[in-house]
C-alpha positions in Angstrom: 102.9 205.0 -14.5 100.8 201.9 -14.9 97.2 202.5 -17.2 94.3 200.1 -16.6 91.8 200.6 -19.0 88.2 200.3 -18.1 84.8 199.3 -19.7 81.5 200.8 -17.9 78.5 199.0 -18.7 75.6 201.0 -17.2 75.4 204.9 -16.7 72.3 204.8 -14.5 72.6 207.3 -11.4 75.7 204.8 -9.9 77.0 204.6 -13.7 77.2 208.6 -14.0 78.9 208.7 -10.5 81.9 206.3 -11.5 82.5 207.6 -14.7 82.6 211.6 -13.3 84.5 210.2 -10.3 87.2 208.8 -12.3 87.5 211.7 -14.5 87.9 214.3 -12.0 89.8 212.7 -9.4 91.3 210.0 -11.7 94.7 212.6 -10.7 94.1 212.0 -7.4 94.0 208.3 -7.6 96.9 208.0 -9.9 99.0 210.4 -7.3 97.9 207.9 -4.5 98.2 205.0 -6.3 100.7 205.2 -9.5 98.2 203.7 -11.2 96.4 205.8 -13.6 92.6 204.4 -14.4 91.5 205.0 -18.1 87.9 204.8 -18.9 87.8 203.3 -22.8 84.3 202.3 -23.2 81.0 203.0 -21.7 77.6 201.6 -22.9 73.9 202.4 -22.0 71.0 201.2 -23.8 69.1 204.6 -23.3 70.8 206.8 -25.6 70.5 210.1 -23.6 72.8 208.6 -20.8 75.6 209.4 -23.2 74.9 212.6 -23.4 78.3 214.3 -22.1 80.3 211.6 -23.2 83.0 211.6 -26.3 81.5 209.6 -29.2 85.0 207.6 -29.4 84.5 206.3 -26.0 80.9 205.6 -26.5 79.8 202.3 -27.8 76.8 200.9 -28.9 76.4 197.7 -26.9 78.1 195.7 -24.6 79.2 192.8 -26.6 81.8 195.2 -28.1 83.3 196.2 -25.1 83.5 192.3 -23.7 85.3 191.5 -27.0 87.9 194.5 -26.9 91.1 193.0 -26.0 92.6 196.2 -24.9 90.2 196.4 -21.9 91.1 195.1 -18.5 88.3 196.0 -15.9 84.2 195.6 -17.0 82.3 197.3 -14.6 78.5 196.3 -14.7 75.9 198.6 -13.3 72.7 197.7 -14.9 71.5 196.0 -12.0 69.0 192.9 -12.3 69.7 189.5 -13.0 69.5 189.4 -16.8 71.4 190.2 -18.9 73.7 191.5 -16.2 74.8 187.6 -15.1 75.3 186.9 -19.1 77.6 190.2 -19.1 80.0 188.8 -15.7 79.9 185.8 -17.5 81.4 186.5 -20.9 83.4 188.9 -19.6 85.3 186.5 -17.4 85.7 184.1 -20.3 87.5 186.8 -22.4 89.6 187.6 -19.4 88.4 190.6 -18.0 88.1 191.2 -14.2 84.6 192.3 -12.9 83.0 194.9 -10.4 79.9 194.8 -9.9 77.4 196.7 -7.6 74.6 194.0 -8.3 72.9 192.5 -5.1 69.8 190.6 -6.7 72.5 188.7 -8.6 75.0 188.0 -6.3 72.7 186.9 -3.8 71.3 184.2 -5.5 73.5 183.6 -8.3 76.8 184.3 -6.2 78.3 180.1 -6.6 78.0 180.1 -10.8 79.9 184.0 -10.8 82.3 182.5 -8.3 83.0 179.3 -10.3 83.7 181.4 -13.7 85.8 183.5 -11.6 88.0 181.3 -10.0 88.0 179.2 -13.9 89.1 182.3 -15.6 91.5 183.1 -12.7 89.9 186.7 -12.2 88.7 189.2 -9.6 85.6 189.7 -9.1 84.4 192.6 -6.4 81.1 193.9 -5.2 82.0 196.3 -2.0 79.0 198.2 -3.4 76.5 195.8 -3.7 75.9 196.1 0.1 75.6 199.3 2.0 77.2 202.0 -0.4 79.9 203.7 0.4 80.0 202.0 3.7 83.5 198.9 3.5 81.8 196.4 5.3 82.7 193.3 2.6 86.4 194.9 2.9 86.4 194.8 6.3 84.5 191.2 6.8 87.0 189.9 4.2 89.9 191.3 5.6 89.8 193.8 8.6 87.8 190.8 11.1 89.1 188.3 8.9 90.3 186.6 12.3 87.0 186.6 13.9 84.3 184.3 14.7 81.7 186.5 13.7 78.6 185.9 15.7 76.2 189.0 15.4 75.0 191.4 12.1 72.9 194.3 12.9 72.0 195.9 9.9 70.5 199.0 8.7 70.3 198.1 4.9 67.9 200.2 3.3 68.0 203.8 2.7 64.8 204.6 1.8 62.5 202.8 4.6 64.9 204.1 7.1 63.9 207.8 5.5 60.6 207.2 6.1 60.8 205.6 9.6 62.5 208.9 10.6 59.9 211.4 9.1 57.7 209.1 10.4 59.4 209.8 13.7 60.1 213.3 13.5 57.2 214.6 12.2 54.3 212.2 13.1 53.0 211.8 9.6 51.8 208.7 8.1 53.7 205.6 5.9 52.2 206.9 2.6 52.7 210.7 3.4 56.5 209.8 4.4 56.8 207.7 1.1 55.5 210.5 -0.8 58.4 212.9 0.7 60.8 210.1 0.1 60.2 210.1 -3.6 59.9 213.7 -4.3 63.1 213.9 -3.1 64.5 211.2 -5.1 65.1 209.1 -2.6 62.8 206.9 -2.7 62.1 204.6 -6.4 58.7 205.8 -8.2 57.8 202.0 -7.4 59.4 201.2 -3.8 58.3 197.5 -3.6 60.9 196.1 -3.5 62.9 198.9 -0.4 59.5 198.9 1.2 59.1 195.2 1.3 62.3 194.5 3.2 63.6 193.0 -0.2 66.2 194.6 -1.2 67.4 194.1 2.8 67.5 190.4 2.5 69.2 190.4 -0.7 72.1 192.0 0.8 71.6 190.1 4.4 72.4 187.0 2.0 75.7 188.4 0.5 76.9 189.3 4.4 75.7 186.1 5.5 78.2 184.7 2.8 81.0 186.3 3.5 80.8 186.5 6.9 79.5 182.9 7.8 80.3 181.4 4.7 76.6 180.0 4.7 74.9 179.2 1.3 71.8 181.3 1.7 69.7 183.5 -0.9 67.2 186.3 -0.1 64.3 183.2 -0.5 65.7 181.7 2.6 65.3 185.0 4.8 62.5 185.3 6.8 61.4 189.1 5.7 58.7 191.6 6.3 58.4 195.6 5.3 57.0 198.6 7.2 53.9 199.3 5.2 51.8 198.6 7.8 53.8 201.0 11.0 51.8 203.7 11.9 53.4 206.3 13.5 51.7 205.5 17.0 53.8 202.6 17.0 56.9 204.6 16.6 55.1 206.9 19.7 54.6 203.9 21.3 58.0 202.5 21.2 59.4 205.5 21.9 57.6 206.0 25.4 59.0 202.7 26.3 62.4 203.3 25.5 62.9 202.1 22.1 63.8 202.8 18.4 61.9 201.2 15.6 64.3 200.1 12.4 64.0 197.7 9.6 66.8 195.6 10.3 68.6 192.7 8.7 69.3 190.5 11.5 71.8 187.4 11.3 73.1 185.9 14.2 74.7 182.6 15.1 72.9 179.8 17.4 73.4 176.6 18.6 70.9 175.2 16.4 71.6 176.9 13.2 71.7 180.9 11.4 68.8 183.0 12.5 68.1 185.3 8.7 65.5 187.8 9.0 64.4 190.8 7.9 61.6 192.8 9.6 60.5 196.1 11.8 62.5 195.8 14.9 62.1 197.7 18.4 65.9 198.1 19.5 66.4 200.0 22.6 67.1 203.5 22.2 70.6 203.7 23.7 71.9 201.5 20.8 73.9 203.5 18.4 71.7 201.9 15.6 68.5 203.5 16.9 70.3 207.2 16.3 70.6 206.2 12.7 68.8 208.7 11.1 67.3 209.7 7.3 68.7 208.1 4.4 71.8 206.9 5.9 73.0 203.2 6.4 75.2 201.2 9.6 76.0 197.7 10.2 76.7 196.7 13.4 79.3 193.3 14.1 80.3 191.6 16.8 82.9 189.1 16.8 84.8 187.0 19.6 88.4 189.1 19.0 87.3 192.4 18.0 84.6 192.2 19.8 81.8 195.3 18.5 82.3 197.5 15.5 79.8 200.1 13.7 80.1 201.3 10.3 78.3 204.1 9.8 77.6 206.1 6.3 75.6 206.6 3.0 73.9 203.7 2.3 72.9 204.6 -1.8 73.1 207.3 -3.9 75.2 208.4 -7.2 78.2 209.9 -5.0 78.4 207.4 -2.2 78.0 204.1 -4.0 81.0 205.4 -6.9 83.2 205.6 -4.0 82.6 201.9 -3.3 82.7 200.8 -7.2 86.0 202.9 -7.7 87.8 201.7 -4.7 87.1 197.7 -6.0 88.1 199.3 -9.3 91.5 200.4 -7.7 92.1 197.0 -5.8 92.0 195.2 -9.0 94.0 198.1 -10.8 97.0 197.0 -8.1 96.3 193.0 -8.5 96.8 193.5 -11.9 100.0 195.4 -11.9 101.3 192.9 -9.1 100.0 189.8 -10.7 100.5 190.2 -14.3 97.2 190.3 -14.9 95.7 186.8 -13.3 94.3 186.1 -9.4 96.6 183.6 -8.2 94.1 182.8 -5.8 91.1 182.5 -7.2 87.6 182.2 -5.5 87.2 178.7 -4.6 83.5 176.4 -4.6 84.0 175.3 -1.3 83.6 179.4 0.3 80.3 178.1 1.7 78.8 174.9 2.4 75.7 173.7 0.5 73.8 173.0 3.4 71.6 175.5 4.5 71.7 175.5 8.6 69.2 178.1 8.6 67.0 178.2 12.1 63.2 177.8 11.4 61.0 181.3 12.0 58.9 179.0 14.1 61.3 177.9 16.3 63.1 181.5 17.8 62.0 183.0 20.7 61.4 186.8 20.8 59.7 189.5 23.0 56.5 191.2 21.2 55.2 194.3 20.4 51.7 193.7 19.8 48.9 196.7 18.2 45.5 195.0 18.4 42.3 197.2 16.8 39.5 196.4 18.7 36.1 197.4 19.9 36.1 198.8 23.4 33.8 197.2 25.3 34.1 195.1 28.8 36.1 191.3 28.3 38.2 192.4 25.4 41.2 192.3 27.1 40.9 189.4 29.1 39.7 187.5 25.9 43.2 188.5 24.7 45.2 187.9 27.5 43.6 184.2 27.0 44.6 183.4 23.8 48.2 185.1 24.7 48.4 182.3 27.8 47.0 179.3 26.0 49.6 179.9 23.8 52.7 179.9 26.8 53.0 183.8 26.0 52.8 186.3 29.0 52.2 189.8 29.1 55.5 192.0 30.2 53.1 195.6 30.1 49.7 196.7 28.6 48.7 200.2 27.5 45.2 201.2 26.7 45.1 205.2 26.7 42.3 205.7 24.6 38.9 204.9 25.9 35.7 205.4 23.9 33.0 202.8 24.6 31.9 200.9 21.5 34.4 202.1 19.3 37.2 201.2 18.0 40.7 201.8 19.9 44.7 200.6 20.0 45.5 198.3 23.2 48.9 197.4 23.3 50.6 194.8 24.5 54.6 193.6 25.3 54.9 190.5 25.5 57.7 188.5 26.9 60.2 186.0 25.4 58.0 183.5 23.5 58.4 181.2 20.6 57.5 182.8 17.1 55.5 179.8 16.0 53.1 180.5 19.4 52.6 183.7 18.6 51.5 183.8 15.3 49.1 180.7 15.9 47.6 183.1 18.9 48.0 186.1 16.7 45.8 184.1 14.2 43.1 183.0 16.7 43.3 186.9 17.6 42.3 188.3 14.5 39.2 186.1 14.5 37.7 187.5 17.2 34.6 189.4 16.3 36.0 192.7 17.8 39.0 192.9 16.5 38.3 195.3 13.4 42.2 195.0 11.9 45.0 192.7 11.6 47.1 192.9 14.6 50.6 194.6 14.2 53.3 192.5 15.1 56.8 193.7 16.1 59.5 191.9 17.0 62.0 193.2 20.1 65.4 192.6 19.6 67.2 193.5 23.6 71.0 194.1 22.8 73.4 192.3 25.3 76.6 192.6 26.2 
């Protein structure tokens, strides 16, 4: 039986996972596989991550395991950019293969790992960089590699699609859900970058890569969070037939790649709108296989160590196969360098609009004014609440109008001397056929 010999650099909560996976169901694999996996160094800069782990095998920094000659696969799981990319990077010149779970760094840093890569004639994967133990980089790169890919639906983001279902279920508000959300661990003890929509766009980039081969980072995504849904909204949209995700949305047009990441209205008899908790699905259509869901565990120590271990297991076989080097190594031209990526401005979507205002006779019409100076018309209104002189919700669905129309109108809006908050904007994305 073949031995690959691994180093871990990381034992964080996905760190943990891959080292306990491989040492309880290394059997398993090797039964599978013939290919036994043997973990030979792990490092951690906070010393009580090692606890549990034989001193012989525990190392005090990574440099040490980079420079062992005996080690085949480095495995980096620190996350961030620094000193992460310096890690991928000197491991590849001392002809190690790489797995990595890091979006922030692939995403904007993907074209230098790619180049050492394919200069050192090594493997680089990073299934679990997007989506946990959900395959969808496996099954862009391979499973629909014949397809013209021309929709991604994406539920990204574990933690704001928690709270968007307590929000849901149990009518509380953002902060309330958040709070749940991080007493359960699910949620970091600072969620800016989940709750901002963030951490969606940085994995929106690497799917945009491989699946359009489009030379985009998470700064080219248009992208909003959900701080500001209230759960009336979700009531709202919900009455009318609708689900309300933050969604990573990429989809091909004739005049370039719409990117964006923001609250989205989908209706409510699209699989993605029964996507509940912490969990994670990616919806694809392309022009041979036409519509596929994957559905699963978006994060987490279990989930995302399935991911990591199975890249670890692809290279394992390369390497037995190969004698050791990719004989086809990643090459600079994957994507172009021109961005074709469509203006905000310039789409054209239906509206959910939330406007805060004082209830008193004109208000609506003064709306409704703006709205059609600015070519947008009104699909529906609601206004349930009625209290003179104070402040209420009136709520508006638009129709199909361009973005840059509605957020000059939207700005005129908020001007207006009884409207008390910023308006609450949310896009409708209307799945076809």
């Amino acid at each position: 039986m073949k031995t690959v010999k691994i180093g871990l650099v990381g034992l964080g909560t996905v760190g943990r996972g891959v080292y306990d996976a491989i040492m309880n169901n290394g059997r398993l694999i090797a039964e599978r596989t013939g290919i036994s996996l043997r973990i030979k160094s792990v490092c951690d800069k906070d010393k009580k991550a090692l606890k549990g782990i034989k001193a012989k095998v525990a190392v005090a920094s990574y440099d040490k395991i980079i420079a062992d000659e005996d080690i085949d696969i480095i495995v980096e799981l620190i996350g961030g950019v620094e000193p992460a990319k310096s890690i991928i990077l000197k491991a590849f010149k001392n002809g190690k293969h790489v797995v990595t779970a890091n979006k922030a760094l692939l995403s904007e840093h993907w074209k230098e790992i790619f180049k050492a890569a394919s200069d050192a004639g090594a493997f680089i994967k990073f299934e679990a960089s997007v989506g946990g133990a959900i395959p969808i980089i496996r099954v862009l790169r391979e499973s629909l590699v014949a397809n013209n890919i021309s929709t991604i639906y994406g539920i990204l983001n574990g933690t704001t699609n928690f709270i968007l279902t307590e929000m849901s279920d149990k009518g509380c508000s953002f902060k309330e859900a958040l709070k749940t959300a991080q007493e359960r661990g699910i949620a970091e003890s600072n969620p800016a970058l989940d709750i901002s929509g963030a951490d969606s766009a940085h994995k929106l980039a690497i799917l945009s890569l491989i699946a359009f081969g489009e030379d985009v980072s998470a700064s080219d995504i248009y992208t909003e969070g959900i701080d500001r849904i209230d759960p009336q909204d979700i009531r709202n949209a919900e009455k009318w037939g609708y689900g309300l995700k933050l969604l990573g949305i990429a989809k091909v047009a004739k005049s370039g790649l719409e990117l964006r990441v923001h609250p989205t209205l989908i209706p409510s008899a699209h699989l993605l709108s029964d996507v509940k908790g912490s969990d994670n699905a990616i919806f694809v259509r392309g022009d041979l296989a036409q519509e596929a869901l994957l559905f699963g565990k978006g994060a987490g120590r279990k989930p995302t160590s399935s991911s990591v271990v199975s890249d670890i297991v692809d290279i394992a076989r390369k390497i037995i196969l190969s004698s050791g080097r990719n004989s086809m190594p990643h090459k600079l031209n994957y994507a172009s360098t021109r961005k074709s990526v469509r203006c905000m401005d310039d789409l054209s979507v239906s509206c959910y609009l939330r406007f805060s205002v004082i209830d008193r006779p004109g208000v609506l019409a003064g709306i409704a004014s703006i709205l059609a100076k600015n070519n947008i018309s009104i699909a529906s209104v609601s206004q349930e609440e009625r209290r003179a002189g104070e402040m209420v919700p009136v709520i508006i669905i638009t129709h199909k109008a361009r973005e840059g129309n509605m957020r000059k109108a939207i700005g005129v809006i908020d001007k207006l001397d009884y409207v008390k908050k910023r308006t609450v904007v949310i896009r409708i994305e209307e799945y076809k056929e």
